[in-house]
C-alpha positions in Angstrom: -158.9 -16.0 54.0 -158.2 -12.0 54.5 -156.4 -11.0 57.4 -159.7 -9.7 59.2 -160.6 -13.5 58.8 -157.6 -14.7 60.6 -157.7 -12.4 63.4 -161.1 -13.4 64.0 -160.2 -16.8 63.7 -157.0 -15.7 66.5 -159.4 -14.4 68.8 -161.3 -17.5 68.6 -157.9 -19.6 69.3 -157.1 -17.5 72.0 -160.3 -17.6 73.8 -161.2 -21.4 73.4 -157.2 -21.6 75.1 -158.2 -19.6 78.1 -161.3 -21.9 78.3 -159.2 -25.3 78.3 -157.1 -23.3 80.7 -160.0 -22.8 83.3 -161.4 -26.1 82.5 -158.0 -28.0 83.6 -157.9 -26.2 86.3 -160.9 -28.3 87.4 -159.7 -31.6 86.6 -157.9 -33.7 89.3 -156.0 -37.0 88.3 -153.7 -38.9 90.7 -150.4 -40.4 90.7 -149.4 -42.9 93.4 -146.4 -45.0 94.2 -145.3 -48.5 96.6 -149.1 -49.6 96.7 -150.3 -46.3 97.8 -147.5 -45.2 100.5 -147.5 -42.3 98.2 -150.3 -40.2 96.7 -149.8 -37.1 94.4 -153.2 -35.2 93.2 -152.8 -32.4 90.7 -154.7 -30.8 88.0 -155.2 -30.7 84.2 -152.3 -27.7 84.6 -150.0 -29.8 86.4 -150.5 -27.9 89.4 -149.8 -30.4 92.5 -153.0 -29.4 94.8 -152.5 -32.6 97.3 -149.5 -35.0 98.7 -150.2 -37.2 101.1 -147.3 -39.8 102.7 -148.3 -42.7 104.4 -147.4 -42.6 107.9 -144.7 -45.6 107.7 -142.7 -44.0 105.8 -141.5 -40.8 107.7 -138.5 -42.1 109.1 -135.0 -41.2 108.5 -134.4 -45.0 107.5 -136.5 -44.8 104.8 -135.6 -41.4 103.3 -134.0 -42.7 99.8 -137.4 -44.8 99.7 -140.0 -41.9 99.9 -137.8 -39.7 97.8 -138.2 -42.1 94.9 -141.8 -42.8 95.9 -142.6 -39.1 95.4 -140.6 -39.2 92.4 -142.5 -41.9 90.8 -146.3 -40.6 91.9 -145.1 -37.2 90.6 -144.1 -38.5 87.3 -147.3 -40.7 87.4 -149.7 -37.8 87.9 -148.1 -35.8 85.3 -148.4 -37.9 83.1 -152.2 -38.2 83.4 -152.3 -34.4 83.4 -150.4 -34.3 79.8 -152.8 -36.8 78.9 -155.7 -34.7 79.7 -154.4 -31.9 78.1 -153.4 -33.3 75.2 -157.2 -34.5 75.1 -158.9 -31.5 75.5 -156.7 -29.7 73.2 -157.3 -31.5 70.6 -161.0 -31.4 71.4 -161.1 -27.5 71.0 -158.8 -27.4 68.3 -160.7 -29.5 65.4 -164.0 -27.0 66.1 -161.4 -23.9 65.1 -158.7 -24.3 63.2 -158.2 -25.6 59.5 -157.8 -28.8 58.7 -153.6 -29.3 58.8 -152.6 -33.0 58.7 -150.6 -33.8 61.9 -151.9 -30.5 64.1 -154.5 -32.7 65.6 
């Protein structure tokens, strides 16, 4: 492969990147914690776009609680996101790059 080949193949890279990108940017997933008390929704980017805290729980009694509650959605919905990711990177990256064993 000459090196006009490879930056070709870069560009290629680099564009199908900015396309997962934009596409994650459109996914939602959720993370909740204590039965729903606790809802986190972020994107494919893991870019928190929603919290919502069940009513209950906003007292001062109960601040150690909620703390680990958002703690625990976060973590949740995060994971999901990496998930996603992981997924659609993959995805692009079979179409474009060589065959390496263990890239994809």
């Amino acid at each position: 492969m000459g090196m006009l080949d490879m930056l070709g193949k870069l560009n290629e890279v680099k564009k199908a990147m900015d396309d997962i990108k934009s596409r994650l940017d459109t996914i939602s997933v959720d993370g909740e914690a204590g039965e729903g008390t606790v809802k986190v929704i972020m994107n494919g980017n893991r870019k928190v776009t929603s919290v919502s805290i069940a009513d209950k729980m906003m007292t001062p009694d109960r601040k150690e609680e909620l703390e680990e509650l958002i703690e625990l959605a976060l973590n949740r919905a995060s994971e999901k996101a990496q998930n996603v990711s992981e997924t659609e990177m993959k995805a692009a990256g079979k179409g474009i790059l060589p065959n390496i064993p263990g890239l994809f």
